[in-house]
C-alpha positions in Angstrom: 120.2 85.5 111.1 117.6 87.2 109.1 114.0 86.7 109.2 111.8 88.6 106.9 108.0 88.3 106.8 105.7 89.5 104.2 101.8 88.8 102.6 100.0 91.3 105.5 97.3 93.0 105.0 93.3 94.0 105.3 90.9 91.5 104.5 87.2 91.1 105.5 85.8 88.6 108.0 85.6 85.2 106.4 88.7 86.2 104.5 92.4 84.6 103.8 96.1 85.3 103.8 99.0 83.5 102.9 102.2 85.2 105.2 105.7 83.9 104.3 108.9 84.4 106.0 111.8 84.3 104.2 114.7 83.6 106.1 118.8 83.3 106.1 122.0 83.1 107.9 121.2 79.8 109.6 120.6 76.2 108.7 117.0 76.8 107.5 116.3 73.1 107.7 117.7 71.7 110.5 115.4 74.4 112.8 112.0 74.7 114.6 110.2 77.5 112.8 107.4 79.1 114.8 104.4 82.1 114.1 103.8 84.2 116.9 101.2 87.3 116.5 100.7 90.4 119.1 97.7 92.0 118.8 97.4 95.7 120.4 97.5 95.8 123.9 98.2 92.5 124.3 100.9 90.0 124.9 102.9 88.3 121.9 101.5 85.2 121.5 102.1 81.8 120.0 100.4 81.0 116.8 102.1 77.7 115.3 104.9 75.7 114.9 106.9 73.3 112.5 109.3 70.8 112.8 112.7 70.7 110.3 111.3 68.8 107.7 107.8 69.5 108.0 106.5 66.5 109.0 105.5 67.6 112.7 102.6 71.1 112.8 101.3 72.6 116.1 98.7 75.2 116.3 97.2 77.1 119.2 93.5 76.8 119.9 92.2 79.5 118.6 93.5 79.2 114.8 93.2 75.3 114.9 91.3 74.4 111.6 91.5 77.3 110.4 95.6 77.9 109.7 98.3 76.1 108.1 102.0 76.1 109.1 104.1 75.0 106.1 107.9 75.2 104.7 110.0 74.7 101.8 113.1 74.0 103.1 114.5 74.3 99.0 113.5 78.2 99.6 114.3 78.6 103.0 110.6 79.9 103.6 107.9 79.5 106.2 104.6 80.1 105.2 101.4 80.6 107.5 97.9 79.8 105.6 95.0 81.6 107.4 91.5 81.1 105.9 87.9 81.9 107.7 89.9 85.1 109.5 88.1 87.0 112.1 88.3 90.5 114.1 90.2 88.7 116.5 92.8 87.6 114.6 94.2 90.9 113.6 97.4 91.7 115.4 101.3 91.9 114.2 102.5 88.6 112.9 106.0 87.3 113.3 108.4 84.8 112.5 110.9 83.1 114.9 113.7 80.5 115.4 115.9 80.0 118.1 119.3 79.3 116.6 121.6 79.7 119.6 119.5 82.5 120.8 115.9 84.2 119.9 115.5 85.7 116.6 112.3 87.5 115.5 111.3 89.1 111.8 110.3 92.9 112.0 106.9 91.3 112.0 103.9 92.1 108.9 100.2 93.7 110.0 97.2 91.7 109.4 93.9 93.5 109.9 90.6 91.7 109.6 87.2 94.0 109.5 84.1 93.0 110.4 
């Protein structure tokens, strides 16, 4: 299993990023794909999740509104939309899937400035 995330970055307050996590070894879409983020200093965290074919999105509070968890299973890619980012939100951003065990990408650094 291989997860690989990409689309990080520096962006202003107010701004938006498109992360995508490209994954493999695994039955793409018959699995639960998840965002999790770890800001520094702090615990990993839970961001959002999707069901296998999409139809089903969950969000934590804080990024509610504001991002979008979505998949093409053709592509074998998770995406994670975030618009109106703020300070807070900066932190390490990773993919994950459990698939027998826990499997995490190497992760991809958002930082938002004020």
């Amino acid at each position: 299993v291989q997860l690989v995330e990409s689309g990080g970055g520096l962006v202003h307050t107010g701004g938006s990023l498109r992360l995508s996590c490209a994954a493999s070894g695994f039955a793409f879409s018959r699995n639960e794909l998840k965002w999790y983020r770890q800001a520094p200093g702090k615990e990993r965290e839970w961001v959002a999740s999707i069901s296998p074919l999409g139809g089903g999105t969950n969000y934590a509070d804080s990024v509610k509104g504001r991002f979008t968890i979505s998949r093409d299973n053709a592509k074998n890619t998770v995406y994670l939309q975030m618009n109106s980012l703020e300070p807070d939100d900066t932190a390490v951003y990773y993919c994950y899937v459990r698939y027998f065990r826990d499997y995490w990408g190497q992760g991809t650094q958002v930082t938002v400035s004020s």
